[in-house]
C-alpha positions as a Markdown table, in Angstrom:
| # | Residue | x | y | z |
|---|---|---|---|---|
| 1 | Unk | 126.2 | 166.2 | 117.5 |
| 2 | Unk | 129.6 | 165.8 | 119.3 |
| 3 | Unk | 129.9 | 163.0 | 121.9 |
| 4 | Unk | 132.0 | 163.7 | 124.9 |
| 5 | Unk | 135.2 | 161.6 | 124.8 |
| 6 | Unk | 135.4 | 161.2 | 128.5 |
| 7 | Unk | 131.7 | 160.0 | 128.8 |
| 8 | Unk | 132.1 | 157.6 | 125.5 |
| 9 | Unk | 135.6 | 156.0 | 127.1 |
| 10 | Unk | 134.2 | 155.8 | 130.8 |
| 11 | Unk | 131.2 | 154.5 | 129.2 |
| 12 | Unk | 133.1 | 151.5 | 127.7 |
| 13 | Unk | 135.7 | 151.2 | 130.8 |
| 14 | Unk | 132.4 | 150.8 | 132.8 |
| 15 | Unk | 130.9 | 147.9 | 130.2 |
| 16 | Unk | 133.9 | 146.3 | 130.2 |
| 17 | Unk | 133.9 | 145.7 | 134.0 |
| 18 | Unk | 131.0 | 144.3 | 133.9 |
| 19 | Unk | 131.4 | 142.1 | 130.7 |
| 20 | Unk | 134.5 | 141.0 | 132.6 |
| 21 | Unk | 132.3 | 140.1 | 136.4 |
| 22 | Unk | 130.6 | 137.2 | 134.0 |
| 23 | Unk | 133.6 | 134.8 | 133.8 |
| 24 | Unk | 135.0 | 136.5 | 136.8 |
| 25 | Unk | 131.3 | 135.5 | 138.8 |
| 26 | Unk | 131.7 | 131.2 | 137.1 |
| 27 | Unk | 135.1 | 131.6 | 138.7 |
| 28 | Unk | 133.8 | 132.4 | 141.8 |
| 29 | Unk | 130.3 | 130.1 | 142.5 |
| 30 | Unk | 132.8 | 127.5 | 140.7 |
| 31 | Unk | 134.9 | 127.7 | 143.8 |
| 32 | Unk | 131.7 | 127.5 | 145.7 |
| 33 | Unk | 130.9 | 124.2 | 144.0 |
| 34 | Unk | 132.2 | 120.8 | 144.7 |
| 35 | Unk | 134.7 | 119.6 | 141.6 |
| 36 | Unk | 132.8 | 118.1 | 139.6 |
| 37 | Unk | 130.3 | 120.8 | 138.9 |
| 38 | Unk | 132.9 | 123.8 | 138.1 |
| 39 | Unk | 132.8 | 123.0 | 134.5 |
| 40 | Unk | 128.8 | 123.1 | 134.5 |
| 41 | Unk | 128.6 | 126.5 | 136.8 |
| 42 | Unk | 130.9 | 128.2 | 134.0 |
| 43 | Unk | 129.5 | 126.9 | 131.2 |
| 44 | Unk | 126.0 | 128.3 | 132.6 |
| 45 | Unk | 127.7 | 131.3 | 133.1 |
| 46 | Unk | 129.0 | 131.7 | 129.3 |
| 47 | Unk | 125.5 | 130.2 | 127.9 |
| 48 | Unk | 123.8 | 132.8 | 129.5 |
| 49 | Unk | 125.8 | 135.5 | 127.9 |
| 50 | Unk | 125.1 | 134.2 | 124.4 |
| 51 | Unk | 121.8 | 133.6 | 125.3 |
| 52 | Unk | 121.1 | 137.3 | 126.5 |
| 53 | Unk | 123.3 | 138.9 | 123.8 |
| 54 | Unk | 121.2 | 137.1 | 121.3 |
| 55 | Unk | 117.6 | 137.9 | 122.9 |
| 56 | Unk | 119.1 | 141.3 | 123.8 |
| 57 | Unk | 119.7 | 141.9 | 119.8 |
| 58 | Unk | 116.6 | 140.4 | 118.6 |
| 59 | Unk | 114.1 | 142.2 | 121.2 |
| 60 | Unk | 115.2 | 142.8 | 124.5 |
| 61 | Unk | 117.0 | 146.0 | 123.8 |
| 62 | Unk | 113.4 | 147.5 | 122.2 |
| 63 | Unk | 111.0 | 145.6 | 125.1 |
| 64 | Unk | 113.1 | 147.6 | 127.5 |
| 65 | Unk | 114.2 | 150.9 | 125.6 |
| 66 | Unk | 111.2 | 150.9 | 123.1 |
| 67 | Unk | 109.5 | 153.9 | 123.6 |
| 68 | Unk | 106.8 | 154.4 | 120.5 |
| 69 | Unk | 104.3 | 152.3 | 122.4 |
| 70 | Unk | 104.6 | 155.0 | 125.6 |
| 71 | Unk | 103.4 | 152.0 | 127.7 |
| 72 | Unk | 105.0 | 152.4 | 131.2 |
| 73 | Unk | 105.3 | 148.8 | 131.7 |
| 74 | Unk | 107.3 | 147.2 | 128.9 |
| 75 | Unk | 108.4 | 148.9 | 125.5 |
| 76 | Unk | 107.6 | 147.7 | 121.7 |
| 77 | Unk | 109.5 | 146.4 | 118.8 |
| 78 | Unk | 110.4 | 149.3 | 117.5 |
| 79 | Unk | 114.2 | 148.9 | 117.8 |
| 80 | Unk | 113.9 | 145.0 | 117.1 |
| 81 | Unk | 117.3 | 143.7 | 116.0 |
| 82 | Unk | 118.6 | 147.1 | 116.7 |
| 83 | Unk | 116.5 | 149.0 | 114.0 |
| 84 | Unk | 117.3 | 153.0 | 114.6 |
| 85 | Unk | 120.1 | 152.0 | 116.8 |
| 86 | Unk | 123.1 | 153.6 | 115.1 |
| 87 | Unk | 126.6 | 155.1 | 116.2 |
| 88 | Unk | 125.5 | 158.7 | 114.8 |
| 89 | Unk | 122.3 | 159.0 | 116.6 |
| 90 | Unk | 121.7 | 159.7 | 120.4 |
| 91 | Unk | 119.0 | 160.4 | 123.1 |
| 92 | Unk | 118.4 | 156.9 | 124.1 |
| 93 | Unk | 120.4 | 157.0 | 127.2 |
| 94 | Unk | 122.5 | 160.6 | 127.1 |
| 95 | Unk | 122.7 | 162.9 | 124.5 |
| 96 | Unk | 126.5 | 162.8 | 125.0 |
| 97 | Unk | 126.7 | 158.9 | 124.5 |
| 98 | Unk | 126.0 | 157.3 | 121.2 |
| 99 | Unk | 122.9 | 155.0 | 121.2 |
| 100 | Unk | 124.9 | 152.0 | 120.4 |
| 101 | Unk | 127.2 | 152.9 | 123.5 |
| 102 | Unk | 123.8 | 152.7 | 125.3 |
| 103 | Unk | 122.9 | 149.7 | 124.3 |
| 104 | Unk | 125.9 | 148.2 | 124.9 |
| 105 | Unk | 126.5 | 149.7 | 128.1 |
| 106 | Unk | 122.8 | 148.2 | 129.3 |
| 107 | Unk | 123.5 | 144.8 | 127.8 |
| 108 | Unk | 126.1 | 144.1 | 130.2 |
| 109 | Unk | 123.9 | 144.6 | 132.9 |
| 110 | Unk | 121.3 | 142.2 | 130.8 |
| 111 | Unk | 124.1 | 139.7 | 130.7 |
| 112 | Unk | 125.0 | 139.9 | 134.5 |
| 113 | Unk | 121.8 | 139.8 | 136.3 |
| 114 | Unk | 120.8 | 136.4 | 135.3 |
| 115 | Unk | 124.2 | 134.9 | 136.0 |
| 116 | Unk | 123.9 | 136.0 | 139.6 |
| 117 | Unk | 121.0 | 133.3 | 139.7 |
| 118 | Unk | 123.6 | 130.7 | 138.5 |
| 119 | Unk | 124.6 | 131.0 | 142.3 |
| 120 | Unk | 121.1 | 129.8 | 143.7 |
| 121 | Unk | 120.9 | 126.8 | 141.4 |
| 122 | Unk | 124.5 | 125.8 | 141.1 |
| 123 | Unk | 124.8 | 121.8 | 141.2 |
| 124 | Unk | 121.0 | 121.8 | 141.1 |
| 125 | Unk | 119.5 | 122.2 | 137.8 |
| 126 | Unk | 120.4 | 121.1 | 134.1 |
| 127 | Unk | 122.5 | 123.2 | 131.7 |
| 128 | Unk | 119.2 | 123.7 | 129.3 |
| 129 | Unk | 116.7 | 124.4 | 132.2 |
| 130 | Unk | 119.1 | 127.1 | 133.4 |
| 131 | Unk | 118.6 | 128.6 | 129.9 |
| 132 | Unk | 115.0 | 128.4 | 129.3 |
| 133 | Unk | 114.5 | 129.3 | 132.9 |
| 134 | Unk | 116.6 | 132.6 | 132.0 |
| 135 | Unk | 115.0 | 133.1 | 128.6 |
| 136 | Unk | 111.4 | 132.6 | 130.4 |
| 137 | Unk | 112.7 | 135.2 | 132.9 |
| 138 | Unk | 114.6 | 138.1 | 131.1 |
| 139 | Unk | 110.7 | 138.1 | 129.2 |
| 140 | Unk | 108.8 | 138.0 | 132.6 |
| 141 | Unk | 110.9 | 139.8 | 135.3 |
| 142 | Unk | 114.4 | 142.1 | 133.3 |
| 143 | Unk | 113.0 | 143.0 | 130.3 |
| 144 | Unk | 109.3 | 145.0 | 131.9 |
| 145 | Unk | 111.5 | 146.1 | 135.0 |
| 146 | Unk | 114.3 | 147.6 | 132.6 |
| 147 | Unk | 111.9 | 149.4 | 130.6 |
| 148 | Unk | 109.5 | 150.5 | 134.1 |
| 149 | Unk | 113.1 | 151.9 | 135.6 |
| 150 | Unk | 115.5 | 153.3 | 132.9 |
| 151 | Unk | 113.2 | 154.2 | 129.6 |
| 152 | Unk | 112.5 | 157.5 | 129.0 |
| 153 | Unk | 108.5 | 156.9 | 129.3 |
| 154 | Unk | 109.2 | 153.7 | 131.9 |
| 155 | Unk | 106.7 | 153.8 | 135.2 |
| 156 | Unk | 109.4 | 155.5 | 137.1 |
């Protein structure tokens, strides 16, 4: 199958953009912050990336794309640690978008929602709660609510 080069290259444009809104969002609630804490808010900022991006690799990507359990609540671990997730196949978001673009594409949404929490607990909570609070919630809240809204067998 042949992949449209203007979806591919506004595909990445667009996953840029948002990779780049995660330092761009510490910059911003670090300005928000008093002096001392800047260094924390962006260093929760970047955690959470590599957090996400990890947890995102190992099963997030198949609890919210997974689609051999056809649960409309939360996928399986079909496509743990990316299994079937290959630059020659497609389907998973677009038939004109490889599946790895997809995946990439939705793990910079992964990586951003969190982050925008960092802005309700900035100066307020510990640099290892942040990330077991995250970890607790892209489980409980992104990962289900990924799957119920953009998987092809989701609720909606």
């Amino acid at each position: 199958m042949e992949y449209d080069a203007g979806a591919t290259a506004w595909v990445l444009i667009s996953s840029a953009l948002v990779l780049f809104m995660t330092p761009g969002l510490a910059l911003f609630y670090g300005g928000l912050t008093r002096k001392k804490n800047v260094l924390s808010v962006f260093a929760q900022c970047i955690g959470i990336a590599g957090l996400v991006t990890i947890l995102w690799f190992v099963c997030g990507y198949s609890l919210s794309f997974g689609v051999d359990a056809k649960s409309p609540f939360i996928g399986d671990m079909s496509n743990a640690f990316f299994k079937g997730v290959e630059p020659g196949n497609s389907g998973a978001g677009y038939w004109w978008i490889s599946d790895s673009m997809w995946a990439m594409f939705q793990l910079s949404f992964a990586i951003i929602t969190p982050a925008l929490i960092v802005g309700a607990v900035a100066e307020r909570m510990k640099f290892s709660a942040v990330l077991v609070f995250v970890a607790l919630w892209m489980f409980a809240v992104y990962f289900p609510f990924a799957h119920m809204v953009w998987s092809t067998v989701g609720l909606m």
